[in-house]
Structure formats: structure tokens, C-alpha cells
C-alpha positions in Angstrom: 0.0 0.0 0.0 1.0 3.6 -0.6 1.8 5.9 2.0 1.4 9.4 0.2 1.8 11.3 3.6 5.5 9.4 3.9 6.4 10.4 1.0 5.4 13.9 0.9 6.8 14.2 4.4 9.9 12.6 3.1 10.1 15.2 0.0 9.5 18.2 2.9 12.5 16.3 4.7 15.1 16.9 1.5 13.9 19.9 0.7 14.4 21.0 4.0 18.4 19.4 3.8 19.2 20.9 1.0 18.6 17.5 -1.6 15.4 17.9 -3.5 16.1 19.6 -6.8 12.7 21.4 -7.8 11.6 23.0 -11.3 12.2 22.0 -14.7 15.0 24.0 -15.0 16.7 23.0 -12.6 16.4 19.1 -12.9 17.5 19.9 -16.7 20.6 22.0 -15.4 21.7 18.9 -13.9 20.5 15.8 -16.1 22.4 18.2 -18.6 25.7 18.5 -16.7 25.5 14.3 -16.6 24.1 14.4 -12.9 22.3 10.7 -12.5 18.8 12.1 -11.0 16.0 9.9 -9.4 13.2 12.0 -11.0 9.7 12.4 -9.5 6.5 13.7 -11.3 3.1 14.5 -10.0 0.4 12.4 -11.2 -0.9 15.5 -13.2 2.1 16.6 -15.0 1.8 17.4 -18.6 3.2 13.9 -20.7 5.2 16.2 -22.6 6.9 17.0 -19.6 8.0 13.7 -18.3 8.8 13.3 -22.4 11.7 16.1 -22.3 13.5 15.0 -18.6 13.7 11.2 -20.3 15.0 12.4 -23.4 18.0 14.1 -21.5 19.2 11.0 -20.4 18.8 7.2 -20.2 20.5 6.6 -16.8 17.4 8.9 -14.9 15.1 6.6 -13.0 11.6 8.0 -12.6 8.2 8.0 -10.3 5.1 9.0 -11.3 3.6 10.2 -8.0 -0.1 8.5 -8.4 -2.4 10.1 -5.4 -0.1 13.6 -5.3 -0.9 16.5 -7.7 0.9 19.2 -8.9 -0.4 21.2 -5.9 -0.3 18.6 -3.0 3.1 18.4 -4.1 4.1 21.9 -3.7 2.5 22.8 -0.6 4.6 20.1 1.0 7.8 20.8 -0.4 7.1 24.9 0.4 6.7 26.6 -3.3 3.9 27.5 -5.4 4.2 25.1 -8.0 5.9 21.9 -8.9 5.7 20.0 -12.4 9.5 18.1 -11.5 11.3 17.7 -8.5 14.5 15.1 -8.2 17.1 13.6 -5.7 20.7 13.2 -7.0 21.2 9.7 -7.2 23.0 8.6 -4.1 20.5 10.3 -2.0 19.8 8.8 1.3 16.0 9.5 0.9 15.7 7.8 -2.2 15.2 4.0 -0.4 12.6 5.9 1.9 10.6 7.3 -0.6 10.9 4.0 -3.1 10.1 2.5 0.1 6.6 4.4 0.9 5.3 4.3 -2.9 6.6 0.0 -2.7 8.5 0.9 -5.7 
């Protein structure tokens, strides 16, 4: 079973430290500097979105977040709006959030 409140309270968590990357272009600053990113869209996000992150690279594992919108999202992490966010790969909240959504 999911646990969506986990997961956003996990997001909160690496925003919080410093770890969540948040925006489009700032997840395609780094997939573009060769940064392996564990990428994580809302379950509203346009297609064509998740379309140009995985056509920056190959090595990116993603999450569609099924149960957390675009706006769900944001308010927990603390912005206004949030189509991307990602965790460089060898983040420690990673297993948590894979974890939460039984990935």
C-alpha cells in the first residue's frame, strides 16, 4: 500500500536538507551536466513533460507520484508550483521514498 503522507513528508524532509532539486530547469541543469537524477513527477504533470526530462538522459530513473498533484506536491515541499522535482542519485531519501510508494 501507498503511504502518500510518507512520501510527501519525506520530500518536505530533502527539501528541508538541502537535496530535493525542484523545477524543470533546474532538474535539466543537472541531467544536462551528466548528474544521474532519481526523478519524481506529480500524477498530473503534462506527458510532454516527463517526455523532455527522459529524453536528457537514459541513466534517470523515474516515479510518477499516483495520489499527489501538482499542488499537493508543492505545498509540501514549500513553493507555489511543482511539475519536477529530483534527488541526486545517491540520496539517502531515495530508499525511503521507493520505500513508501513500494516501488
Amino acid at each position: 500500500m501507498r503511504d502518500i503522507e510518507k512520501t510527501l513528508s519525506l520530500l518536505g524532509m530533502a527539501r528541508r536538507a538541502g537535496a530535493l532539486i525542484i523545477g524543470q530547469d533546474s532538474v535539466k541543469s543537472k541531467l544536462s551536466n551528466g548528474e544521474k537524477l532519481f526523478i519524481l513527477f506529480p500524477e498530473d504533470a503534462p506527458s510532454e513533460s516527463e517526455k523532455t526530462f527522459l529524453s536528457l538522459t537514459k541513466n534517470a530513473d523515474y516515479v510518477v507520484l499516483e495520489g499527489i498533484s501538482i499542488e499537493r506536491l508543492a505545498h509540501a515541499i514549500g513553493v507555489n508550483r511543482a511539475i519536477v522535482v529530483a534527488l541526486p542519485e545517491k540520496s539517502g531519501f531515495i530508499s525511503g521514498i521507493e520505500s513508501s510508494l513500494n516501488c
